[in-house]
PDB file of N, CA, C and O in Angstrom:
ATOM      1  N   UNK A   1     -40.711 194.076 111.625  1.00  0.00           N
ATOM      2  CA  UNK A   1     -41.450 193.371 110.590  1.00  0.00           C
ATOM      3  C   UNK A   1     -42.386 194.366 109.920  1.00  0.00           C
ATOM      4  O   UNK A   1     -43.250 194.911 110.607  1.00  0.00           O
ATOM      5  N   UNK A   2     -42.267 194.650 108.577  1.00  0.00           N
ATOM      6  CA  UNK A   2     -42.898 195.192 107.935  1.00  0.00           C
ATOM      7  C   UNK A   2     -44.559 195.189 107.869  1.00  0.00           C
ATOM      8  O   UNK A   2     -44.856 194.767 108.987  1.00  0.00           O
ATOM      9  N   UNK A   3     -45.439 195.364 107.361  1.00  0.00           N
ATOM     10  CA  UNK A   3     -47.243 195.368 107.697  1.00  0.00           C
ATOM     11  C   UNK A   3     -46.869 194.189 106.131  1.00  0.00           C
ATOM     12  O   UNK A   3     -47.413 193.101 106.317  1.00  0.00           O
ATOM     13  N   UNK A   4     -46.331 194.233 105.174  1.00  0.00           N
ATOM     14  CA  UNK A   4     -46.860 193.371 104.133  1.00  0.00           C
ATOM     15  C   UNK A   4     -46.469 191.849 104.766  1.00  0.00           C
ATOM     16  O   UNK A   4     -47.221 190.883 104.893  1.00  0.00           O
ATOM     17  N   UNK A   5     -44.721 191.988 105.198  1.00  0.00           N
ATOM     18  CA  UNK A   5     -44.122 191.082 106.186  1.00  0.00           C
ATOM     19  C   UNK A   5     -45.259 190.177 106.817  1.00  0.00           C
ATOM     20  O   UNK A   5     -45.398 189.000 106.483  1.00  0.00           O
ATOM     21  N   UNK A   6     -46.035 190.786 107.720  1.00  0.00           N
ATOM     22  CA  UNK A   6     -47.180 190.439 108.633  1.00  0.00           C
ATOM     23  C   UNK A   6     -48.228 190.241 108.422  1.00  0.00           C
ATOM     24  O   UNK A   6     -48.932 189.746 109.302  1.00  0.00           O
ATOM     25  N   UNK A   7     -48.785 190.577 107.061  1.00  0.00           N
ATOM     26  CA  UNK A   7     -49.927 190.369 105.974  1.00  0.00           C
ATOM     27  C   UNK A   7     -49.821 188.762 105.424  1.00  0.00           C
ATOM     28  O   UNK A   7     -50.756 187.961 105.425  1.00  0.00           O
ATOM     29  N   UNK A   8     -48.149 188.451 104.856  1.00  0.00           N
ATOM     30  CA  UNK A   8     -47.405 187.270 104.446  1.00  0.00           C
ATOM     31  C   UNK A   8     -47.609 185.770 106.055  1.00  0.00           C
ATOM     32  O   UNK A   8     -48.255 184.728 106.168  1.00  0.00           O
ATOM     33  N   UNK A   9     -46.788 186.425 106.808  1.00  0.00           N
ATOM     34  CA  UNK A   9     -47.128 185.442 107.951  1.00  0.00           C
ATOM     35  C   UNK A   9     -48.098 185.231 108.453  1.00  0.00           C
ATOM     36  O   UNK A   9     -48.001 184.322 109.278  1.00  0.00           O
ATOM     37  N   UNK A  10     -49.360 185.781 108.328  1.00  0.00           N
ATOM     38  CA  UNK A  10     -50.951 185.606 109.071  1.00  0.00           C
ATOM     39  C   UNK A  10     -51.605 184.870 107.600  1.00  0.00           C
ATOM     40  O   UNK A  10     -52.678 184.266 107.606  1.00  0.00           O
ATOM     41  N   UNK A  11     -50.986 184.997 106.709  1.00  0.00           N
ATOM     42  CA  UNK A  11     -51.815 184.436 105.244  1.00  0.00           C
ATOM     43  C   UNK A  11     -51.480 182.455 105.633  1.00  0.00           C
ATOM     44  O   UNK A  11     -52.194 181.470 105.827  1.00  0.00           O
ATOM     45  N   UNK A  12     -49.871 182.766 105.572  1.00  0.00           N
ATOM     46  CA  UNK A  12     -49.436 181.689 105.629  1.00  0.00           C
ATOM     47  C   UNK A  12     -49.753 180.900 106.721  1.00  0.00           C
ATOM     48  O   UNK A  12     -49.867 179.690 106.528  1.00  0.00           O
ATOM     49  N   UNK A  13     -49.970 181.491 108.178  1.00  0.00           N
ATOM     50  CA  UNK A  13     -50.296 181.102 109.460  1.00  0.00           C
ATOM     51  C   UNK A  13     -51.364 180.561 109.269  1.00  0.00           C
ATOM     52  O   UNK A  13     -51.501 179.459 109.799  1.00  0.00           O
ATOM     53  N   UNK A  14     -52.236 180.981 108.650  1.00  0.00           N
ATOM     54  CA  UNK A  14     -53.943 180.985 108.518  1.00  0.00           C
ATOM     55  C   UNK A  14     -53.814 179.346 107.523  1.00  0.00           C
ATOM     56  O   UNK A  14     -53.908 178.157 107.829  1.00  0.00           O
ATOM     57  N   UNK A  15     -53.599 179.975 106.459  1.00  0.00           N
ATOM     58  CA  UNK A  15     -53.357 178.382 105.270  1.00  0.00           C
ATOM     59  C   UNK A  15     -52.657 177.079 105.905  1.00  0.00           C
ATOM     60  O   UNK A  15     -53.159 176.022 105.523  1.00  0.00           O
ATOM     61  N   UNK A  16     -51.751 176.987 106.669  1.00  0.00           N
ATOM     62  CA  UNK A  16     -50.727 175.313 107.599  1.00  0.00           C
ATOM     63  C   UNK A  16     -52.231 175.335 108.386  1.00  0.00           C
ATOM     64  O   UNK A  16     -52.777 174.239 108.262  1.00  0.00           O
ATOM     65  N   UNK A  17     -53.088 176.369 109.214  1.00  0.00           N
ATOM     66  CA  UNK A  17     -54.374 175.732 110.017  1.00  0.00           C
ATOM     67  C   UNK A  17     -55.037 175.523 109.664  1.00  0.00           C
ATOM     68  O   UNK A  17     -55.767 174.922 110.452  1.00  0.00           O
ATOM     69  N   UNK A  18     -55.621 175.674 108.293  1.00  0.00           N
ATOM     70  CA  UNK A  18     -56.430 174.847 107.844  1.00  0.00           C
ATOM     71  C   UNK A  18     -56.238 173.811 106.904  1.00  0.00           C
ATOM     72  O   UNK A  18     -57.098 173.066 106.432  1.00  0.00           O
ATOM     73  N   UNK A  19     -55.127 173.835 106.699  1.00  0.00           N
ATOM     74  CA  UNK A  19     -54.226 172.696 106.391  1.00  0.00           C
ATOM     75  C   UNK A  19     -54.409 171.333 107.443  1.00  0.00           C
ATOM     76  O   UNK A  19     -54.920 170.219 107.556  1.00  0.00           O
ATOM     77  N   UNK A  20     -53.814 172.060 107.910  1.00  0.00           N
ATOM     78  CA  UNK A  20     -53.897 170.652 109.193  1.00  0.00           C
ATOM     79  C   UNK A  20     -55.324 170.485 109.543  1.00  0.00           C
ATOM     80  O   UNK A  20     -55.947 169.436 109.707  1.00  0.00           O
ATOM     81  N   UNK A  21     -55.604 171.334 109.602  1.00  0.00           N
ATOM     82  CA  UNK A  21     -57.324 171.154 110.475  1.00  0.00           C
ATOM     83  C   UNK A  21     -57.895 170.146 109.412  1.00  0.00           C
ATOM     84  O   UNK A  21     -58.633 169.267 109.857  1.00  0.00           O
ATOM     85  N   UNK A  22     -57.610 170.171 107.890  1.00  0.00           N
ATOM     86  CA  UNK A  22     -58.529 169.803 107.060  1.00  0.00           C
ATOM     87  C   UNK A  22     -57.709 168.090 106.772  1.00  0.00           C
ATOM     88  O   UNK A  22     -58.329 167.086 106.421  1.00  0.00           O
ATOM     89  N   UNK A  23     -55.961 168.176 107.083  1.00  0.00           N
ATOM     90  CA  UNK A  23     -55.602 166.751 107.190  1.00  0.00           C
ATOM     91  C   UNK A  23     -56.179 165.802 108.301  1.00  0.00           C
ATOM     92  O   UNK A  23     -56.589 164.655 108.122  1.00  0.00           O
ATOM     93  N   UNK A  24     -56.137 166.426 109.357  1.00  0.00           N
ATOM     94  CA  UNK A  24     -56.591 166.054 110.157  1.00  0.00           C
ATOM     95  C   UNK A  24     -58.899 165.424 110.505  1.00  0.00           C
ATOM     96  O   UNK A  24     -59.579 164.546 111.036  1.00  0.00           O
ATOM     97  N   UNK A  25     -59.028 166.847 109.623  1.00  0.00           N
ATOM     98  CA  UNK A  25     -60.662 165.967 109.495  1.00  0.00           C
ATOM     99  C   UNK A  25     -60.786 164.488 108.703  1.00  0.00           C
ATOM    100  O   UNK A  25     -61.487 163.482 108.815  1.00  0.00           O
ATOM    101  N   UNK A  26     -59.621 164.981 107.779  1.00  0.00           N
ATOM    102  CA  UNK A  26     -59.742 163.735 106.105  1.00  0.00           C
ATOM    103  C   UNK A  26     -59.070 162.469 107.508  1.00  0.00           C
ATOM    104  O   UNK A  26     -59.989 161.759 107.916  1.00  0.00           O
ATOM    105  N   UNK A  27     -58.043 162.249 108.017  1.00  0.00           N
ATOM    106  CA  UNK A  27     -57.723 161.535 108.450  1.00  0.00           C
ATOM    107  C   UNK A  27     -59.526 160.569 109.883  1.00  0.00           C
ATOM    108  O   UNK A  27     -60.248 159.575 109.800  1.00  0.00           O
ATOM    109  N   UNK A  28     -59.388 161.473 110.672  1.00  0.00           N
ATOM    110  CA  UNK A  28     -60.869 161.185 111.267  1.00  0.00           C
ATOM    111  C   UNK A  28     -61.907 160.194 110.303  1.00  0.00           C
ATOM    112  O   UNK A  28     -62.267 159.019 110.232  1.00  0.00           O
ATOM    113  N   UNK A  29     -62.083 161.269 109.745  1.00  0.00           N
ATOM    114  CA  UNK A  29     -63.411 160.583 108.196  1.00  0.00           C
ATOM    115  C   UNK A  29     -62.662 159.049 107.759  1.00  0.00           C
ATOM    116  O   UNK A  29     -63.458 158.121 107.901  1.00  0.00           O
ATOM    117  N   UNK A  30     -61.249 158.608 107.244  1.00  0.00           N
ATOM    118  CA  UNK A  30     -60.971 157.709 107.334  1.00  0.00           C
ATOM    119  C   UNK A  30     -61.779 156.788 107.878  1.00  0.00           C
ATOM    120  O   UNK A  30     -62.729 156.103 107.499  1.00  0.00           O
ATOM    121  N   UNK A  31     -60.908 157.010 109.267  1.00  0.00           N
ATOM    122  CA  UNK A  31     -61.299 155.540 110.176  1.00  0.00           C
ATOM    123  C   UNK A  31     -62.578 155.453 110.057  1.00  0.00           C
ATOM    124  O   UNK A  31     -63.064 154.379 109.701  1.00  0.00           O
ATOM    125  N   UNK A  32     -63.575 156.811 110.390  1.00  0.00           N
ATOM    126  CA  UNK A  32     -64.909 156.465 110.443  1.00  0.00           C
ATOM    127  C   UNK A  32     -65.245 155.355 109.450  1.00  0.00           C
ATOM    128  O   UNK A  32     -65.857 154.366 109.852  1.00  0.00           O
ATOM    129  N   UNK A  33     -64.875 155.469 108.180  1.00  0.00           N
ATOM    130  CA  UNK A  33     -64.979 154.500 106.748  1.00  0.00           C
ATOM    131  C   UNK A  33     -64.845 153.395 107.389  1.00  0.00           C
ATOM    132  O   UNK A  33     -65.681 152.593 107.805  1.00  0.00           O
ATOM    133  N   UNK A  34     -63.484 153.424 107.442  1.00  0.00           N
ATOM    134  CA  UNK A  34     -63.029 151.848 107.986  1.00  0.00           C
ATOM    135  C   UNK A  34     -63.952 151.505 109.251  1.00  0.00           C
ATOM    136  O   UNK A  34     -64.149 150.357 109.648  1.00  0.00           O
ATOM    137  N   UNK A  35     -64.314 152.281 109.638  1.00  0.00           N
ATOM    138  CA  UNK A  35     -65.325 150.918 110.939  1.00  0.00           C
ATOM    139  C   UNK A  35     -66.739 151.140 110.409  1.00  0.00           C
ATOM    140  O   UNK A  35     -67.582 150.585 111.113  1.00  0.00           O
ATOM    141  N   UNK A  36     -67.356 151.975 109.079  1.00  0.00           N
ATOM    142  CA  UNK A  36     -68.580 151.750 108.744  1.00  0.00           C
ATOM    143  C   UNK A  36     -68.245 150.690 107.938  1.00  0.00           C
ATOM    144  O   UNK A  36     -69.119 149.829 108.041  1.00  0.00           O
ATOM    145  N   UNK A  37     -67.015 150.237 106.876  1.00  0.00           N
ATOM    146  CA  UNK A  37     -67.367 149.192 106.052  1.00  0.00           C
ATOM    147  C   UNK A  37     -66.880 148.154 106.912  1.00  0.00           C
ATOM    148  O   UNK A  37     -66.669 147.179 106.191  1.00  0.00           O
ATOM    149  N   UNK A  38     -66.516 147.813 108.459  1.00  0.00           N
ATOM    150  CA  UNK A  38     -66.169 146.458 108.730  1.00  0.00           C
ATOM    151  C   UNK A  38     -67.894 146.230 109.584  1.00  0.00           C
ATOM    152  O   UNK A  38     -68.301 145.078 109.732  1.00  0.00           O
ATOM    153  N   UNK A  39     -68.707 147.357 110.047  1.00  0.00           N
ATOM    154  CA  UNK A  39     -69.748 147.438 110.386  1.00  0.00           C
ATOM    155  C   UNK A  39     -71.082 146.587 109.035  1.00  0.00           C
ATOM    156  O   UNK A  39     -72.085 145.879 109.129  1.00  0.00           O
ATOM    157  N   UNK A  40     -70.472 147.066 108.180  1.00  0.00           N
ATOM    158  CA  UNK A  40     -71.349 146.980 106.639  1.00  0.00           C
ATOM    159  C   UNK A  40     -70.949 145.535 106.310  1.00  0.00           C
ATOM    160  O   UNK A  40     -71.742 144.940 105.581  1.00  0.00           O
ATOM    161  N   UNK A  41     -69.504 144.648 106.850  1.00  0.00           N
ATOM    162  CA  UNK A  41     -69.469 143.263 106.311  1.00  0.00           C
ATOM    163  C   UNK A  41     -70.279 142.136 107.648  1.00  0.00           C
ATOM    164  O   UNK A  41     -70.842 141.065 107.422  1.00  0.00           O
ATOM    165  N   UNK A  42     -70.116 142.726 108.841  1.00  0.00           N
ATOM    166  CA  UNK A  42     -71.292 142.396 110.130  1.00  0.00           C
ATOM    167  C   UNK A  42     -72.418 142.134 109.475  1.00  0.00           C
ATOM    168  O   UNK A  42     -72.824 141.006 109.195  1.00  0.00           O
ATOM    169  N   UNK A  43     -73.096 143.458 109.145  1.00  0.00           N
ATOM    170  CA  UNK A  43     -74.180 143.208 108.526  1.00  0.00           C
ATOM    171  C   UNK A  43     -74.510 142.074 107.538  1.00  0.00           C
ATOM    172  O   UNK A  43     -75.290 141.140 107.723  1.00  0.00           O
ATOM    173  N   UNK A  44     -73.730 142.352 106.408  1.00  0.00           N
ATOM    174  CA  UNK A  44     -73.930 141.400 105.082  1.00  0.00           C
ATOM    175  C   UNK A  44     -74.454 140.175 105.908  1.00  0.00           C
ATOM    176  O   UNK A  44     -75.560 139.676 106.117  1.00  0.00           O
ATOM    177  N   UNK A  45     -72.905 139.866 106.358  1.00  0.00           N
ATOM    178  CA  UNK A  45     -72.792 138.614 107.348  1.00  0.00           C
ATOM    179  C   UNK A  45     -74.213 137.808 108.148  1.00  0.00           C
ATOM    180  O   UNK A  45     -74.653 136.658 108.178  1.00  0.00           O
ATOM    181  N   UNK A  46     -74.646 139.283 108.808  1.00  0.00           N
ATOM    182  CA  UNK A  46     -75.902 138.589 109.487  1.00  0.00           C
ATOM    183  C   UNK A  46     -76.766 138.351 108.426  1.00  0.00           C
ATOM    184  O   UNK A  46     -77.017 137.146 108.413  1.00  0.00           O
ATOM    185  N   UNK A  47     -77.492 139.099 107.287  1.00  0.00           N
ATOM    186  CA  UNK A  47     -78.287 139.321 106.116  1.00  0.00           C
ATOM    187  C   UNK A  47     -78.305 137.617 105.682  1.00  0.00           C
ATOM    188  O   UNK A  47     -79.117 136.699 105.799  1.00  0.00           O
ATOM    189  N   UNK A  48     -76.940 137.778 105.126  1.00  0.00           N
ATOM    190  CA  UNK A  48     -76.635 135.957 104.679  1.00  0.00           C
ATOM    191  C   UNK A  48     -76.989 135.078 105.312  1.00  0.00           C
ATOM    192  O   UNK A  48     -77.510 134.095 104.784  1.00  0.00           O
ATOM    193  N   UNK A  49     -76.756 135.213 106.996  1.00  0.00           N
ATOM    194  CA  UNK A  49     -77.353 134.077 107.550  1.00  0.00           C
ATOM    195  C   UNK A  49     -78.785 133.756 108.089  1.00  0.00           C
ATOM    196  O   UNK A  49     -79.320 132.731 108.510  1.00  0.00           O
ATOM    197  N   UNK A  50     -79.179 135.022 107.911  1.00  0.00           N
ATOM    198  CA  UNK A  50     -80.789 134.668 107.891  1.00  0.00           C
ATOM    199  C   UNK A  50     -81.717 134.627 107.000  1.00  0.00           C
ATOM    200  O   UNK A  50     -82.891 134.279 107.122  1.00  0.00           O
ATOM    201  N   UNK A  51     -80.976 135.107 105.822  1.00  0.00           N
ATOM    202  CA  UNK A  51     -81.338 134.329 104.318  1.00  0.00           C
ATOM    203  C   UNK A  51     -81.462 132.755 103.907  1.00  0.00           C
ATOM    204  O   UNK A  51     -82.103 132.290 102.965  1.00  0.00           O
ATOM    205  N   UNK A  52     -80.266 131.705 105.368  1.00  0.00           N
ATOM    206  CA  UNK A  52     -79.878 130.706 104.800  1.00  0.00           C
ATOM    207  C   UNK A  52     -81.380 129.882 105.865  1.00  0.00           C
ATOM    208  O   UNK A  52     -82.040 128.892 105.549  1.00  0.00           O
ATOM    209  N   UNK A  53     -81.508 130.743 107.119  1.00  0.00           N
ATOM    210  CA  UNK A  53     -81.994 130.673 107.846  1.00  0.00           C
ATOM    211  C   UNK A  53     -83.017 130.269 107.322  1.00  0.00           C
ATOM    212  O   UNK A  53     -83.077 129.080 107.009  1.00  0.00           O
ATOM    213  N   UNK A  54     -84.135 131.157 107.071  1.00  0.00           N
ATOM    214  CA  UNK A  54     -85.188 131.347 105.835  1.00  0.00           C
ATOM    215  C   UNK A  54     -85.457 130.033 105.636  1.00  0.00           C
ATOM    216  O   UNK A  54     -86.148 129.264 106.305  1.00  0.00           O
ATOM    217  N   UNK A  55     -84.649 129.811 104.343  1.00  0.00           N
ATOM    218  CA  UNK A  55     -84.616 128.837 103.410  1.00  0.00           C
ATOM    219  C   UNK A  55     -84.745 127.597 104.799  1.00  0.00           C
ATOM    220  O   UNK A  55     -85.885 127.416 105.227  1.00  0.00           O
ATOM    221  N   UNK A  56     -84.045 127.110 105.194  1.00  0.00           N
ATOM    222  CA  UNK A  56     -84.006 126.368 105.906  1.00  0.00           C
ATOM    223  C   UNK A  56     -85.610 125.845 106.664  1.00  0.00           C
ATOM    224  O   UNK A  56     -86.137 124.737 106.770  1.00  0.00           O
ATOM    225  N   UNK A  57     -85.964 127.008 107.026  1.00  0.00           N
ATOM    226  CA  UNK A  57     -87.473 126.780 107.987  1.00  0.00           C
ATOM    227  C   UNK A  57     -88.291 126.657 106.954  1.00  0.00           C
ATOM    228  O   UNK A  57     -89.326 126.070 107.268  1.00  0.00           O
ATOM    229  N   UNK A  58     -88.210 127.120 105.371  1.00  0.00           N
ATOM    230  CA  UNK A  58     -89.421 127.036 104.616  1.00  0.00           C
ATOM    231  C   UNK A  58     -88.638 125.904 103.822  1.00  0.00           C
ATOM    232  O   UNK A  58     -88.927 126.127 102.646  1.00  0.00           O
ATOM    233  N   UNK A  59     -87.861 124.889 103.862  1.00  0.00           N
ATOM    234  CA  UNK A  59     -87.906 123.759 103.601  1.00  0.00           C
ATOM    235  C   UNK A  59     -88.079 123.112 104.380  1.00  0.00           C
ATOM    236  O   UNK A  59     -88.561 122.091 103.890  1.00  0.00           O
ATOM    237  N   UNK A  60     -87.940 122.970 106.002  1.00  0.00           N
ATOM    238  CA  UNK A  60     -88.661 121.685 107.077  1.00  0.00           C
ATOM    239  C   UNK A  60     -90.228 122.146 107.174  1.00  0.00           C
ATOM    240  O   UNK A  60     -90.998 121.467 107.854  1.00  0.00           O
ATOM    241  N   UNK A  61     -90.760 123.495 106.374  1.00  0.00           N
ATOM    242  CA  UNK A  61     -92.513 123.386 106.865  1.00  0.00           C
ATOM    243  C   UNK A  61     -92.828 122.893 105.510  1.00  0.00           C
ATOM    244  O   UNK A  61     -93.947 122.382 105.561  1.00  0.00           O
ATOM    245  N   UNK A  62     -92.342 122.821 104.343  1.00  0.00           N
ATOM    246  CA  UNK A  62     -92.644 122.100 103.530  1.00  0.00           C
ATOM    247  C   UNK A  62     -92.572 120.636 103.250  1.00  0.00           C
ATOM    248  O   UNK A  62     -93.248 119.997 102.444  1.00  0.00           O
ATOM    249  N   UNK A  63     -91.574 120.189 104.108  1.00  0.00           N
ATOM    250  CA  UNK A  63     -91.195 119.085 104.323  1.00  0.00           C
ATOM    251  C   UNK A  63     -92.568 118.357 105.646  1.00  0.00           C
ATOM    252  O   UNK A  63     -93.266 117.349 105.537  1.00  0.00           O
ATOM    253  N   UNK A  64     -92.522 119.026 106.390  1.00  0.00           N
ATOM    254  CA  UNK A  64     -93.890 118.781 107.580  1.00  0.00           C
ATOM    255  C   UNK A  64     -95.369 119.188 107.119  1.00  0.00           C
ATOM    256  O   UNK A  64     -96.376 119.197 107.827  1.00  0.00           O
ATOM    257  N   UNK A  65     -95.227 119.623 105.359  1.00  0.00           N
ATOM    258  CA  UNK A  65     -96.578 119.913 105.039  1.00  0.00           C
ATOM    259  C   UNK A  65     -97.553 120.923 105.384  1.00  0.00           C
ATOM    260  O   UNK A  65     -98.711 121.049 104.984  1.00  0.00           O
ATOM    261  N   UNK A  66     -96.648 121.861 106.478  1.00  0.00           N
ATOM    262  CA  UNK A  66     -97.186 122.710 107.245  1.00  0.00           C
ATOM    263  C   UNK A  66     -97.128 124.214 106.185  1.00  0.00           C
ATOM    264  O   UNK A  66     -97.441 125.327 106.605  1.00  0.00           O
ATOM    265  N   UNK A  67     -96.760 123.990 105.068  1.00  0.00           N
ATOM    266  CA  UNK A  67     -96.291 125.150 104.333  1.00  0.00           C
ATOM    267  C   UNK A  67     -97.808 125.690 103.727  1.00  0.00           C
ATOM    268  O   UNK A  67     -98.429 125.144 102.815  1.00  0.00           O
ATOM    269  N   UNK A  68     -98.141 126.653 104.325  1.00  0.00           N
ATOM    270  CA  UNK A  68     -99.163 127.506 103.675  1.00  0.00           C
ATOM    271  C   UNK A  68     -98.703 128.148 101.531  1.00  0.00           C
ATOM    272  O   UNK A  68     -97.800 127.949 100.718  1.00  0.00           O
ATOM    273  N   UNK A  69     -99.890 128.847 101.582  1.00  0.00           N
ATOM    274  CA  UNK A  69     -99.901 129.617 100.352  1.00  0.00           C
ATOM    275  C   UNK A  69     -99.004 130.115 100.023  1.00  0.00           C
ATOM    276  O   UNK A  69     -98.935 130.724 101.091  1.00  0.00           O
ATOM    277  N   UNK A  70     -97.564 130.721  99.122  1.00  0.00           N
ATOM    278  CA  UNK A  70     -97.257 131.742  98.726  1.00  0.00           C
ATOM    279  C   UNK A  70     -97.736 132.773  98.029  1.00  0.00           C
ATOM    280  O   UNK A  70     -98.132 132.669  96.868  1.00  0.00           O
ATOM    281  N   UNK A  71     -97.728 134.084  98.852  1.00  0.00           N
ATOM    282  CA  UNK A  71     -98.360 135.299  97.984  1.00  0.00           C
ATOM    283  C   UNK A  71     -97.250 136.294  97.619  1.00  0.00           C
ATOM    284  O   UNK A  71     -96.555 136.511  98.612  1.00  0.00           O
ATOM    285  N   UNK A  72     -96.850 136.965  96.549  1.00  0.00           N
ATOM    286  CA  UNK A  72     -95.468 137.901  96.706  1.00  0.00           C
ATOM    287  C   UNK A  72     -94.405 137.979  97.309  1.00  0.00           C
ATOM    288  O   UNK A  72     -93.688 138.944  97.573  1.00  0.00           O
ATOM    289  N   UNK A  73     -94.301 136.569  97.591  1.00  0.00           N
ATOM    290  CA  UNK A  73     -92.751 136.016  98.314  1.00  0.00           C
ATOM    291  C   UNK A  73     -93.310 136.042  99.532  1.00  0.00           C
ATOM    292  O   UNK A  73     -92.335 136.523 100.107  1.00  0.00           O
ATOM    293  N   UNK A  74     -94.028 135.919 100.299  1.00  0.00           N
ATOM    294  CA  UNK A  74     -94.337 135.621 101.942  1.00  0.00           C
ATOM    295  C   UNK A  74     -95.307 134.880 101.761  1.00  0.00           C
ATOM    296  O   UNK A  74     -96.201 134.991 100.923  1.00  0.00           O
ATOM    297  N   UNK A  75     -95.071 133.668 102.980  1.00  0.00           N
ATOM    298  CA  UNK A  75     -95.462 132.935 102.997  1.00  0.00           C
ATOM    299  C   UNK A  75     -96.826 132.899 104.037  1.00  0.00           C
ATOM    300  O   UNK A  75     -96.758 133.454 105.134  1.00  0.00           O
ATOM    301  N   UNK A  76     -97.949 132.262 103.633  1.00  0.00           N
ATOM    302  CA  UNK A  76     -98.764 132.925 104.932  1.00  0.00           C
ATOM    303  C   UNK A  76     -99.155 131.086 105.377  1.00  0.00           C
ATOM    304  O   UNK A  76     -99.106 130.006 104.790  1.00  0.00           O
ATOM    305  N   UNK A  77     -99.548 131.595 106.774  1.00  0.00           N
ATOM    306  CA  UNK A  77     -99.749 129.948 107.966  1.00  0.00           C
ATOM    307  C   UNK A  77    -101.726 130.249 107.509  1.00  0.00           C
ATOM    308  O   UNK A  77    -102.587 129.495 107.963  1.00  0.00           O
TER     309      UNK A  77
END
């Protein structure tokens, strides 16, 4: 094998490993996505329900008269 020969196969050797190395990160990074955005609809999920939550307790203390002042959206006892 010639030195250019061997210049050619270590170029090319070198480029498929970071080839792969770099399909292989993109693939990783994927999934990570996929379980931060099924992590990110959890969330929403909880967000929503203690939004509904909320609402709920500051309509039975209004309803029981127990509802203090509003100042800048919080409510104070």
């Amino acid at each position: 094998m010639s030195e250019e020969q061997l210049r050619v196969f270590i170029r090319d050797f070198m480029v498929e490993t970071v080839l792969t190395k770099t399909a292989s990160s993109v693939s990783d990074d994927a999934g990570h996505i996929v379980i931060l955005q099924s992590q990110l609809g959890e969330l929403k999920e909880t967000v929503v329900d203690q939004a509904h939550e909320i609402k709920w307790l500051r309509a039975q203390r209004s309803a029981s008269g127990q509802l203090g002042e509003e100042s800048n959206g919080r409510v104070s006892d």
